[in-house]
SEGURO-989706 format. One line per 10 residues: number of its first residue (from 1); their letters; for each residue y, z, x of C-alpha. Coordinates in Angstrom, 2 decimals. Last residue first. Layout:
BEGIN
NUM> a> Y,Z,X ~ ...
This chain:
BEGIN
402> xxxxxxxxxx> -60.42,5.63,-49.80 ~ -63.63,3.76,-51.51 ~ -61.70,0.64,-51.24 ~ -58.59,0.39,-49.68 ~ -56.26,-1.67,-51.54 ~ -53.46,-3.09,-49.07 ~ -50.11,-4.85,-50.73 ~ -48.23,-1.20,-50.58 ~ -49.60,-0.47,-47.38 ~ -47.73,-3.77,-45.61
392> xxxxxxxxxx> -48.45,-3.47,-42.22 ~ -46.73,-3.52,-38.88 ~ -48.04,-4.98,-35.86 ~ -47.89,-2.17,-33.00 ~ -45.47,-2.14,-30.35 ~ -43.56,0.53,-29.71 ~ -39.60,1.50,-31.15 ~ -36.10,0.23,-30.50 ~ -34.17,-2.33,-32.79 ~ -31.39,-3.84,-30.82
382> xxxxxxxxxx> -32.09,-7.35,-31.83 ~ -35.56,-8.29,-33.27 ~ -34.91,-11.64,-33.87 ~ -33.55,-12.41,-30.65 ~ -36.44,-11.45,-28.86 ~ -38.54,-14.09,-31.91 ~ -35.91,-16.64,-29.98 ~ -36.40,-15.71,-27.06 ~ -40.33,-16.16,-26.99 ~ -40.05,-19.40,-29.27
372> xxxxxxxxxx> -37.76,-21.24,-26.96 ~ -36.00,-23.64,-29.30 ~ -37.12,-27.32,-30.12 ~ -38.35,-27.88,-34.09 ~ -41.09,-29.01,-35.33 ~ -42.86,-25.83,-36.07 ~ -39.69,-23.81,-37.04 ~ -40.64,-22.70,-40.53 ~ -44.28,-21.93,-40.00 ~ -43.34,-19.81,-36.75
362> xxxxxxxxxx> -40.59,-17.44,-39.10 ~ -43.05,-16.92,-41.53 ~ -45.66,-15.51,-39.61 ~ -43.63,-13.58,-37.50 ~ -42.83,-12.33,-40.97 ~ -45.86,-11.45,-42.19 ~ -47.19,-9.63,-38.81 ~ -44.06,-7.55,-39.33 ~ -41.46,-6.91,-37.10 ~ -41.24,-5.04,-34.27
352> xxxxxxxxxx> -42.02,-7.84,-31.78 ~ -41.70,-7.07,-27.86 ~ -42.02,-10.84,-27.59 ~ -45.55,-10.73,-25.15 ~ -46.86,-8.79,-28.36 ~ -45.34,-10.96,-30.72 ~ -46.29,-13.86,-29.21 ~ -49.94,-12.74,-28.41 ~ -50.66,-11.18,-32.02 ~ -49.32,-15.02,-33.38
342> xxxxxxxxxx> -52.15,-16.32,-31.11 ~ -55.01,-14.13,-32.05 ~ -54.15,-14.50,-36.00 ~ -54.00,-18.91,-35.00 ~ -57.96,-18.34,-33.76 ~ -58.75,-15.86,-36.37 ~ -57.63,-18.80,-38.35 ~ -59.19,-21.76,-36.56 ~ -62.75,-19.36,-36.95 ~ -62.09,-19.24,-40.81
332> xxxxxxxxxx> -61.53,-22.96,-41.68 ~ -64.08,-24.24,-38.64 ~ -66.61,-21.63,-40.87 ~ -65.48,-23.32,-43.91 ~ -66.18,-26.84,-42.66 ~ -69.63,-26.26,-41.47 ~ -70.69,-24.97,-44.74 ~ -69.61,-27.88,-46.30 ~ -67.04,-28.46,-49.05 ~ -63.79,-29.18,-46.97
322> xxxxxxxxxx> -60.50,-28.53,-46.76 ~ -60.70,-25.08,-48.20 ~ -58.19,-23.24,-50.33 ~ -57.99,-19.09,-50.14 ~ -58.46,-18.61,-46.23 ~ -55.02,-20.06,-45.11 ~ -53.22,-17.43,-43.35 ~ -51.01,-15.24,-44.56 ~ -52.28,-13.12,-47.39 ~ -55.64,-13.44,-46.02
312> xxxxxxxxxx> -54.76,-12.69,-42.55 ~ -53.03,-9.48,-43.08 ~ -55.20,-8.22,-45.63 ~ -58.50,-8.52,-43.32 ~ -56.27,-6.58,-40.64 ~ -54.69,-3.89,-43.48 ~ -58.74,-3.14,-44.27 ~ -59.62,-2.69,-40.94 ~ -56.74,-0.52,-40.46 ~ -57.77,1.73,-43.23
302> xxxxxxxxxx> -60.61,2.79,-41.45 ~ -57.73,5.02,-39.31 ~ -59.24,7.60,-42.46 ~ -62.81,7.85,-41.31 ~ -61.61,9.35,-37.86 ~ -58.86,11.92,-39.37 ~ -61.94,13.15,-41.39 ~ -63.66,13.90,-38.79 ~ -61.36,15.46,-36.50 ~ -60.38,17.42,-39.93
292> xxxxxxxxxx> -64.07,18.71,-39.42 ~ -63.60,19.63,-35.88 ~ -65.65,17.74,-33.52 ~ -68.92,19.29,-31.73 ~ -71.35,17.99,-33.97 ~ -71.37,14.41,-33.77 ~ -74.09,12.38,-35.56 ~ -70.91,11.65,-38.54 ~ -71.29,11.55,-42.49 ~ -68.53,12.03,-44.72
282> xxxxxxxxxx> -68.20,13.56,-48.38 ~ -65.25,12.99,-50.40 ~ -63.62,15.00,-53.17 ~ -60.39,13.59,-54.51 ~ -56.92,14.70,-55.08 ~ -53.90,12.50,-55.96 ~ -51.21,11.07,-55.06 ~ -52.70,7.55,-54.35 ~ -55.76,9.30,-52.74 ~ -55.54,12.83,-51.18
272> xxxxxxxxxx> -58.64,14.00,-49.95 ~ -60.15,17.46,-50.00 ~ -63.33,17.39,-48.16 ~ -66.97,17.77,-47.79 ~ -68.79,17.13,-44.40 ~ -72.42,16.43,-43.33 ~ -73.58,16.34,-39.81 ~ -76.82,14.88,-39.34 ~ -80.24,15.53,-37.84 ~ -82.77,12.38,-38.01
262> xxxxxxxxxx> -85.82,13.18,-38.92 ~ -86.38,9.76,-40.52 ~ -86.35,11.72,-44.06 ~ -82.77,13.20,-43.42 ~ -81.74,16.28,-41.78 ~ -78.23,18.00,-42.35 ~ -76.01,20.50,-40.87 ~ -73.02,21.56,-43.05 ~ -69.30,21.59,-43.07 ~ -68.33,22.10,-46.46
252> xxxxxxxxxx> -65.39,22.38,-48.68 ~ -62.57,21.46,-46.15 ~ -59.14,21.07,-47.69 ~ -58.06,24.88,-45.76 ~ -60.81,26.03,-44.35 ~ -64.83,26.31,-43.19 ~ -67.10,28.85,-42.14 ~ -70.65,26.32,-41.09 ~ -73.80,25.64,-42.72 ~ -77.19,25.39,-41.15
242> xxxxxxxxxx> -80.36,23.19,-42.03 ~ -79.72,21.28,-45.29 ~ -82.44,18.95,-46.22 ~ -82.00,15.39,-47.30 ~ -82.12,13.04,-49.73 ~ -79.41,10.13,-50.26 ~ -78.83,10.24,-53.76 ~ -74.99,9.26,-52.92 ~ -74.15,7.86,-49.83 ~ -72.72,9.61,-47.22
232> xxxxxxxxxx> -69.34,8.03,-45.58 ~ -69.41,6.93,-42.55 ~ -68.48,8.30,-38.77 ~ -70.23,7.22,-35.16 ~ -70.91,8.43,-31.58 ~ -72.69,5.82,-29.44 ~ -75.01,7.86,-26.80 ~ -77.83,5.17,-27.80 ~ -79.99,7.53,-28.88 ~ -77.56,8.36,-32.02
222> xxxxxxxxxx> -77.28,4.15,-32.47 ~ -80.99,4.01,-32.52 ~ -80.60,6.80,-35.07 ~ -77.71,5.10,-36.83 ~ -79.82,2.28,-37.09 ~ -83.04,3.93,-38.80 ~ -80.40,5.73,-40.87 ~ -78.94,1.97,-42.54 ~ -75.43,2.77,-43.74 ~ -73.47,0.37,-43.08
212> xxxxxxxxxx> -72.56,-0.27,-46.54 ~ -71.25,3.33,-46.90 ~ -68.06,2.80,-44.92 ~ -67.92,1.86,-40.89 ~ -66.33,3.78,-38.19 ~ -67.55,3.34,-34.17 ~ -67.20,5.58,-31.65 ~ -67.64,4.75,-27.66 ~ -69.74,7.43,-25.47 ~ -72.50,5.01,-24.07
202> xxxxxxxxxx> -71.43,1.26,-24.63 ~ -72.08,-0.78,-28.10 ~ -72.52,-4.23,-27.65 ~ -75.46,-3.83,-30.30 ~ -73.42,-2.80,-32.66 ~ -71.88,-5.86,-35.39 ~ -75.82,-7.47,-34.79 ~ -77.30,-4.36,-35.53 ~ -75.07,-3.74,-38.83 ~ -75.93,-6.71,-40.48
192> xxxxxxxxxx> -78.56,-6.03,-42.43 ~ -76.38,-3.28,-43.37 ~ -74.02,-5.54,-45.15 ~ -76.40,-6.73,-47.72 ~ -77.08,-11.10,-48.01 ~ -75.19,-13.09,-50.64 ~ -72.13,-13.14,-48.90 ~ -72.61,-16.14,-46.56 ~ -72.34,-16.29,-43.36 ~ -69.40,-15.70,-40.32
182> xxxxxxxxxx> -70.27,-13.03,-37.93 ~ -67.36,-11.56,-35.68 ~ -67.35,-9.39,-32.71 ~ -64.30,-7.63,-30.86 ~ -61.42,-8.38,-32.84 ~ -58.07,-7.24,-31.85 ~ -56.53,-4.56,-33.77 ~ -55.54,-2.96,-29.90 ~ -56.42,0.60,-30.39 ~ -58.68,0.38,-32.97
172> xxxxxxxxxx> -60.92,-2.67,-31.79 ~ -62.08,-4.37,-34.85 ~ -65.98,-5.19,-35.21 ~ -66.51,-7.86,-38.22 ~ -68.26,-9.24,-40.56 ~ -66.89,-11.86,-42.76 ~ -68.39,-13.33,-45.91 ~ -68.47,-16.77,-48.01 ~ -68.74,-16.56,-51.07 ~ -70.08,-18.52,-54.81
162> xxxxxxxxxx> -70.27,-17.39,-58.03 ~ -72.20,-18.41,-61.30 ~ -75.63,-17.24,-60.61 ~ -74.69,-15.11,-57.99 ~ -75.08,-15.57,-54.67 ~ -73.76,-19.16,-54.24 ~ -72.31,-19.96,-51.05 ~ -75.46,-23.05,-49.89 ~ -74.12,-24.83,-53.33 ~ -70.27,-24.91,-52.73
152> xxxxxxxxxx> -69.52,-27.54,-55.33 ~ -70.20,-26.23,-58.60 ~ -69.70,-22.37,-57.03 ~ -65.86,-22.81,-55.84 ~ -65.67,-20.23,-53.25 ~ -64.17,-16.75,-52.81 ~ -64.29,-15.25,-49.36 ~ -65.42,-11.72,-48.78 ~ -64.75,-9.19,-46.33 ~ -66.88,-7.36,-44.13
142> xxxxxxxxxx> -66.35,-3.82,-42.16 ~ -66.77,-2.19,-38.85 ~ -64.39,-0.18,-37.05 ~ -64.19,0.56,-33.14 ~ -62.87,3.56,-30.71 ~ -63.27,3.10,-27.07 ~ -62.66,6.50,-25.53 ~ -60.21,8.49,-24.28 ~ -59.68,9.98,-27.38 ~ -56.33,13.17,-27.57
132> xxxxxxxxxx> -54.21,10.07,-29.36 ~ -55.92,10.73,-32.89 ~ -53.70,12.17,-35.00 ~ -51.35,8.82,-35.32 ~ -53.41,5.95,-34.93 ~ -54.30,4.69,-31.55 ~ -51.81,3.16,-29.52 ~ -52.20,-0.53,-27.75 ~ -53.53,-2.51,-25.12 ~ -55.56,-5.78,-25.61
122> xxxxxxxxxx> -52.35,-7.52,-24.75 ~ -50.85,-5.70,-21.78 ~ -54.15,-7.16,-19.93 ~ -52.24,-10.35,-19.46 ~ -54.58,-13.07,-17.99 ~ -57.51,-11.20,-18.72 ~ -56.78,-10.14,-22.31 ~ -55.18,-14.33,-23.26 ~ -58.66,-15.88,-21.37 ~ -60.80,-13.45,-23.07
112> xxxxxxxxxx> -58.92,-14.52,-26.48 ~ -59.10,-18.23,-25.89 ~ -62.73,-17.95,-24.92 ~ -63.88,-16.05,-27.95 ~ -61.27,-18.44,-30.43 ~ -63.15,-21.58,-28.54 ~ -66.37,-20.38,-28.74 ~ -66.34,-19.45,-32.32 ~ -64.31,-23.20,-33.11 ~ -66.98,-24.79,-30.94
102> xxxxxxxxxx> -69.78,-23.85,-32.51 ~ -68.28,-25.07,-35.78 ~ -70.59,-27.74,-34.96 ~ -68.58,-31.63,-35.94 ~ -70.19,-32.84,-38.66 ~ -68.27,-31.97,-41.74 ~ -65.03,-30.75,-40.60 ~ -64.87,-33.85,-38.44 ~ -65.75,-35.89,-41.39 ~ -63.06,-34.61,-43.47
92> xxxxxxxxxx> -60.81,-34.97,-40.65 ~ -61.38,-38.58,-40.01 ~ -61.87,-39.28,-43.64 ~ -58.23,-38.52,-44.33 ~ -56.75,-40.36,-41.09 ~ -56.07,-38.02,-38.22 ~ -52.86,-37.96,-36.62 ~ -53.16,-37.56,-32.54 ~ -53.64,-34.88,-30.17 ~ -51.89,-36.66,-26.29
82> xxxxxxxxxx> -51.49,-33.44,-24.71 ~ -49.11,-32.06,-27.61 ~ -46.55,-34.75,-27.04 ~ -48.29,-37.16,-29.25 ~ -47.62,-34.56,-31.81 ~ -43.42,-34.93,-30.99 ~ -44.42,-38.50,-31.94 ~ -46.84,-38.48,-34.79 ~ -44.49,-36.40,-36.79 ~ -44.87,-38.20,-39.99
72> xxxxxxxxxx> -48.59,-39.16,-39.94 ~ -49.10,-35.24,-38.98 ~ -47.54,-34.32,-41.79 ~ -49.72,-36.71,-43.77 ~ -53.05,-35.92,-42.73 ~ -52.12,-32.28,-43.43 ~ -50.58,-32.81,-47.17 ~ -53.92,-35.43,-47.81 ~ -56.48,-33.00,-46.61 ~ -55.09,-30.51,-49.04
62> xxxxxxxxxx> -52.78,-27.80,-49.64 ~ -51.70,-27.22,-46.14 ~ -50.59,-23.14,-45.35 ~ -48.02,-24.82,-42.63 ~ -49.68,-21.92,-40.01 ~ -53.10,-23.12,-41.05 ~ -53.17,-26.72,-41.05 ~ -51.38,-27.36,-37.80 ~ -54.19,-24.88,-36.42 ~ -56.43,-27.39,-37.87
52> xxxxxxxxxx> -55.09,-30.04,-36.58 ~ -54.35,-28.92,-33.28 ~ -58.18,-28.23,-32.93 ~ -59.14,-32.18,-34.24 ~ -56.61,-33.52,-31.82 ~ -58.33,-31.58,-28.97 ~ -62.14,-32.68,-30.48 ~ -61.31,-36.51,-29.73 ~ -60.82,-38.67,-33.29 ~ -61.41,-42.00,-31.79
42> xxxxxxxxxx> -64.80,-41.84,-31.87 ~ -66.09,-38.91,-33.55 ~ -69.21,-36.38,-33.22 ~ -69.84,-36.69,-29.72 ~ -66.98,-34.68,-28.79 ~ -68.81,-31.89,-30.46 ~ -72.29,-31.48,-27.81 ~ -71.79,-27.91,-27.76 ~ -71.47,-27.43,-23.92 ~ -68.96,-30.51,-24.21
32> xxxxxxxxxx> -66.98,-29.78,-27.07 ~ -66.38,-26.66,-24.86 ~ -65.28,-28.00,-22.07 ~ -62.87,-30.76,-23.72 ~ -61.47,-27.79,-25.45 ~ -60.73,-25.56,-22.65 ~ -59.60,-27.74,-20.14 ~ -55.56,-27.21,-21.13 ~ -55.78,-23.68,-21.20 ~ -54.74,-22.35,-24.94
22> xxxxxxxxxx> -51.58,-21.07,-25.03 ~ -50.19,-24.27,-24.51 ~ -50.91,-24.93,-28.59 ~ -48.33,-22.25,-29.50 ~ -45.83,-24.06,-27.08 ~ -46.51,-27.93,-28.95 ~ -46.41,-26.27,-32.37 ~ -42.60,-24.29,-31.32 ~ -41.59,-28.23,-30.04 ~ -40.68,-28.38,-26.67
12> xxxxxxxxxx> -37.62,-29.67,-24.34 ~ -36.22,-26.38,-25.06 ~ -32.91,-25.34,-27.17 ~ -31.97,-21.11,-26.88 ~ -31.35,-19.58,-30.41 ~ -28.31,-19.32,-31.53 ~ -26.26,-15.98,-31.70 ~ -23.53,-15.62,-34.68 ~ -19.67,-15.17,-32.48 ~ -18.36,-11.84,-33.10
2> xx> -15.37,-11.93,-35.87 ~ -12.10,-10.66,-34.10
């Protein structure tokens, strides 16, 4: 006897309309008030403007045009969405424009506190394999850049023929949530932005970061701090070597440095494997108790930075802009750490064992329609046992410098 195919359960909602009630209802209005947005457009209130743009990012819109129009199409079931209605093509563009992307940072910050406090199960997670013996907080730092058009994108351009817009952030390792975000544009050094990415920084938490963080005046505040951290040394960096320790197995040298600023350093040298093969690596850490395969364990969970920016440019939409401004790419970028925060949340709250990609997939195809979203992703995952933790794709990851 052929078992009978399981169908998802109907609901009275539309998957968009119970994404978008995961952000509180007075949010929005709130917001656009502190930051003076609602101001900014007459008809077009700053709620219809947010489901918009999340509209825009889970359907991957090509244009202005393919979002205005969706919308156009399904102005009823949007209606539904506490009253968010179509924009017109100028009405967006001119939202993107002038309306402060304030609001979209304050909105994805708010919406994220609000999801952690209301169900703390979402902010917790496991920690990389080799490192569950931390009780500690345990954060990674990196940027990612943003390819513009440079004939049109004017305040991007830092090059003489290229144009970019970059991300910095602070990832929480144990959760892959993101802790503090700076959107600008790439033509300034990473380090100058490493005091801004640390200062919230607590007594006894680590933080990772590669050799573009590597500012020694910082890490010594850092060091003074009580903040533990682990880089990579940069090359022609001078120095004087102090003590030197026995050493094993794929470690060359473990060795105690001090650098111009006086600060004292730990310097190690190790056998790495990379794509199959064997490379020499040298890392940099203030903390001298660890082992040095502790150390190198540390610099290696980097590589879930590097899956997270992956993750949300291969699925979200950061590759085409709807606008030209600098306004409008930062409400592009915020609205999709925004929709990244909310998928995280379903799946989570879903038990999700699945890839990030393919909740991703499965959302975009069923905006319109009416099941219940939670059983039906439950549904989707069956019998299949195992923890939560969003799966990656290594094979589509390049990890630079690792």
């Amino acid at each position: 006897m052929k078992s009978k195919k399981r169908k998802p359960t109907r609901s009275k909602f539309t998957v968009l309309k119970q994404i978008c009630n995961l952000i509180p209802g007075h949010l929005v209005k709130k917001i656009s008030r502190e930051t003076g947005a609602e101001g900014k457009a007459r008809s077009f209130s700053s709620w219809s403007h947010v489901v918009s743009m999340i509209f825009a990012q889970i359907s991957r819109s090509i244009g202005l045009n393919d979002v205005c129009d969706s919308l156009q199409i399904h102005s009823g079931e949007l209606s539904q969405i506490r009253g968010a209605k179509p924009p017109s093509r100028n009405g967006l563009s001119h939202a993107n424009k002038c309306r402060t992307a304030d609001m979209a940072e304050k909105l994805f910050w708010r919406v994220l506190e609000h999801l952690e406090n209301s169900f703390p199960q979402f902010s917790r997670g496991k920690l990389p394999k080799g490192l569950f013996r931390f009780k500690r907080n345990i954060h990674i730092i990196d940027s990612t850049t943003i390819e513009l058009v440079a004939n049109c994108m004017d305040w991007a351009k830092h090059r003489r023929r290229k144009a970019a817009a970059k991300t910095h952030m602070r990832l929480d390792m144990e959760s892959l949530l993101p802790r503090f975000a700076i959107v600008d544009t790439a033509k300034h050094n990473d380090n100058l932005r490493a005091r801004e990415l640390c200062a919230g920084l607590k007594d006894g938490e680590i933080i990772i970061f590669d050799r573009a963080y590597n500012d020694f005046d910082h890490l010594m505040d850092l060091a003074k701090r009580g903040v533990q951290w682990v880089g990579r040394w940069k090359k022609r960096t001078v120095c004087e070597v102090i003590d030197t320790k026995e050493t094993s197995g794929d470690i060359i040298k473990d060795e105690l440095v001090v650098l111009n600023n006086e600060l004292v350093v730990r310097r190690i040298t190790a056998w790495v494997e990379v794509d199959g093969k064997w490379r020499e690596m040298i890392f940099v850490t203030n903390n001298r108790e660890w082992s040095a395969q502790t150390v190198c364990d540390l610099y290696k969970a980097r590589w879930q930075i590097e899956v997270f920016f992956k993750q949300i440019k291969q699925t979200l939409k950061l590759a085409d802009f709807l606008g030209h401004s600098a306004n409008a790419v930062k409400w592009q970028v915020w609205t999709a750490l925004l929709v990244y925060v909310l998928l995280r949340f379903l799946s989570r709250m879903s038990a999700w064992t699945h890839s990030f990609t393919r909740i991703f997939a499965v959302v975009r195809a069923s905006l319109w329609t009416r099941i219940d979203l939670f059983g039906f992703l439950k549904m989707l995952c069956g019998t299949a046992g195992g923890s939560f933790r969003n799966l990656a794709r290594p094979e589509q990851a390049y990890f630079p410098g690792f």
